[in-house]
C-alpha positions in Angstrom: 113.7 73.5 95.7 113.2 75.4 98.8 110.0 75.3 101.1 107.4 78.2 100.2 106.0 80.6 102.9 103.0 82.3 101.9 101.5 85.1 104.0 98.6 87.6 104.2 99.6 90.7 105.2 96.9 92.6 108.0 96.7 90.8 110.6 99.4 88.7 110.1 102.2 90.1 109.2 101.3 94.1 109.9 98.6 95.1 111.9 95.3 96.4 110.7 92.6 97.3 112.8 94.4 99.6 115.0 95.5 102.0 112.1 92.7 101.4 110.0 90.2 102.9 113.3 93.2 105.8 113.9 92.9 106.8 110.0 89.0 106.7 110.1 89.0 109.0 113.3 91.7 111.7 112.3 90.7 111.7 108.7 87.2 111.1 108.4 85.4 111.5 112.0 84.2 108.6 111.6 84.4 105.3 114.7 85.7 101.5 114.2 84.1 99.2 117.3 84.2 95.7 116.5 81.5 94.0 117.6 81.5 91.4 115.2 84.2 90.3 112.3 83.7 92.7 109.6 84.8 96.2 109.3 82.1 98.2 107.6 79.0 97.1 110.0 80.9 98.1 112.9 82.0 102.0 111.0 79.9 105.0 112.5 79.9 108.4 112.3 81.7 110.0 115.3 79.0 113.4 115.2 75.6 111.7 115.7 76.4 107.5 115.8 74.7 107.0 112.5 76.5 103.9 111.1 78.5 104.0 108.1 76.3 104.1 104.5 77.8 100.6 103.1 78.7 102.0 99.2 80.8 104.3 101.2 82.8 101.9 102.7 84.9 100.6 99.3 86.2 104.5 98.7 87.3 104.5 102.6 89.0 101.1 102.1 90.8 102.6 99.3 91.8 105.7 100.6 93.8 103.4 103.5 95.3 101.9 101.3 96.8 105.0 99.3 97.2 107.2 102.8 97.5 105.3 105.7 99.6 101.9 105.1 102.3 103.6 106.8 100.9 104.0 109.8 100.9 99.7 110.0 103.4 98.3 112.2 104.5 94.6 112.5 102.5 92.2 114.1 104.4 90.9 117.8 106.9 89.0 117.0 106.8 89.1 113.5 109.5 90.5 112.1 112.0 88.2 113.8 110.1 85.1 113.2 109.8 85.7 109.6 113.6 86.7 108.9 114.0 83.6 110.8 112.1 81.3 108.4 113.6 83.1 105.9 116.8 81.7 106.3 115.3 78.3 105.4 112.4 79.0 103.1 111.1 81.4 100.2 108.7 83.6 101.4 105.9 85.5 99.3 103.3 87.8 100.8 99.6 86.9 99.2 97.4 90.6 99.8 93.8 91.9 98.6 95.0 94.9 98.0 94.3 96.6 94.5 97.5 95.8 92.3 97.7 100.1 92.2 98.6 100.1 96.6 100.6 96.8 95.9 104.0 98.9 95.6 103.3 100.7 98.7 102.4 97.8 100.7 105.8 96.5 99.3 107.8 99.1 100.5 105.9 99.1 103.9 107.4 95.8 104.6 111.1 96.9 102.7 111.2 99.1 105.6 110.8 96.9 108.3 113.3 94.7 106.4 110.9 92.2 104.8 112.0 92.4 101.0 109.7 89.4 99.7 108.0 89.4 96.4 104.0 91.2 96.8 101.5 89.5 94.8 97.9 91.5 94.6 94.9 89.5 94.9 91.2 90.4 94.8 88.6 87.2 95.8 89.6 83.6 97.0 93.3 82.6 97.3 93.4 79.4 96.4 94.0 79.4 93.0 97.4 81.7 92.8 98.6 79.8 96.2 98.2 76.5 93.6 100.5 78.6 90.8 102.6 79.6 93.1 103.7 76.3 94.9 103.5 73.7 92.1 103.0 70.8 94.5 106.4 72.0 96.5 105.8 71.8 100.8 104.5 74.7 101.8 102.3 77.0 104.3 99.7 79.3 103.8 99.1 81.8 106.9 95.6 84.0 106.5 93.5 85.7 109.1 90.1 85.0 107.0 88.5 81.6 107.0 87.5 81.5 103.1 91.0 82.3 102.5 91.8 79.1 104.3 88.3 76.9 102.1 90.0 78.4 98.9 93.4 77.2 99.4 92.2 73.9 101.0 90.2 73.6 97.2 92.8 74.6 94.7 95.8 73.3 96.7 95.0 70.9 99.2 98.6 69.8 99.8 99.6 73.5 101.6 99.4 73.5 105.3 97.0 75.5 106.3 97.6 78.0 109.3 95.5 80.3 111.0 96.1 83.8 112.7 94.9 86.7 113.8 97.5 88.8 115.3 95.1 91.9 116.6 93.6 90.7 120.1 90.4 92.6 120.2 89.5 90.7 116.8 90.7 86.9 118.0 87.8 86.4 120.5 85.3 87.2 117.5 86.6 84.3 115.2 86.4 81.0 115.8 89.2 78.5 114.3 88.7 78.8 109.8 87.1 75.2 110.1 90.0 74.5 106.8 92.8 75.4 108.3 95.2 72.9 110.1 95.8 75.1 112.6 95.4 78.6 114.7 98.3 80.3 116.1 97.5 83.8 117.1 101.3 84.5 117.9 104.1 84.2 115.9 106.2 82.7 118.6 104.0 79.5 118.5 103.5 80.4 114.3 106.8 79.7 113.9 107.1 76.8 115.4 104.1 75.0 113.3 105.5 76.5 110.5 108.7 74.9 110.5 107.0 71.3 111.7 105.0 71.6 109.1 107.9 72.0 106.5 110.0 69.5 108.2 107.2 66.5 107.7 106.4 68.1 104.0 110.1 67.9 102.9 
């Protein structure tokens, strides 16, 4: 049985932040500044700098995900890395996304030639990562630390690898203390990746 790659998607695979504060501007008026690691603290309205009312901030997430995945494009690197491992491992992509944008995050990546099965997930991933790899060597690659304590609980035998492709967000997240490793660029990713494999096998 073939080595499993599982991977979030924003911020690892497709970028995030970038389209997510473009769609909030042209669409809503409203402005995305990251001062800290979490999106709906840092929303504010554009017209008078009042910050974002937080029960707001699920219907905006939402409307993303229905209008504005397109406008996500791959990570640096990441397209050719991933095709790469590819070649030598299954891939699945592991998203919190509601299950009804899972089809258009699927196509997303069709189109940039990533045809991998899209599994929709709401709360910690440890538990489908453990379903989905049966004890087989694998890699989990997540930009969210409790991402990286849930799979480090329900599957402790998955390498553990940390990245946050956006640069404005890296310098506000320290290393997920669970994960075996941060690689913020998929030229180095790739390389952990497939050492990780290699002493798994």
């Amino acid at each position: 049985m073939r080595p499993l790659l599982i991977l979030d998607c924003d911020e690892v695979i497709l970028r995030f932040a970038a389209p997510f504060r473009q769609w909030l501007d042209a669409v809503h008026g409203l402005a995305l500044t990251f001062e800290s690691f979490a999106l709906a603290p840092n929303i504010r309205h554009k017209a008078d700098g009042r910050p974002l009312d937080p029960p707001a901030f699920p219907a905006l997430l939402d409307g993303f995900f229905a209008e504005g995945q397109r406008l996500q494009a791959p990570a640096e690197g990441a397209i050719e890395s991933i095709t790469a491992l590819a070649r030598d491992m299954d891939v699945a992509v592991l998203t919190n996304i509601p299950e009804a944008y899972r089809e258009i995050r699927a196509e997303v990546l069709r189109g940039f030639g990533l045809d991998f099965p899209v599994h929709a997930n709401a709360g910690g991933k440890g538990q489908v990562v453990a379903a989905l790899t049966q004890g087989r060597p694998a890699v989990f690659v997540d930009d969210l630390p409790p991402h990286h304590a849930s799979v480090a609980s329900h599957a402790g035998h998955v390498g553990r690898l940390h990245m946050v492709a956006d640069p404005e967000l890296r310098k506000l997240i320290p290393m997920a203390p669970d994960a075996h490793a941060r690689h913020d660029t998929w030229a180095d990713a790739e390389i952990w990746i497939r050492n990780w494999m290699e002493r798994a096998a």
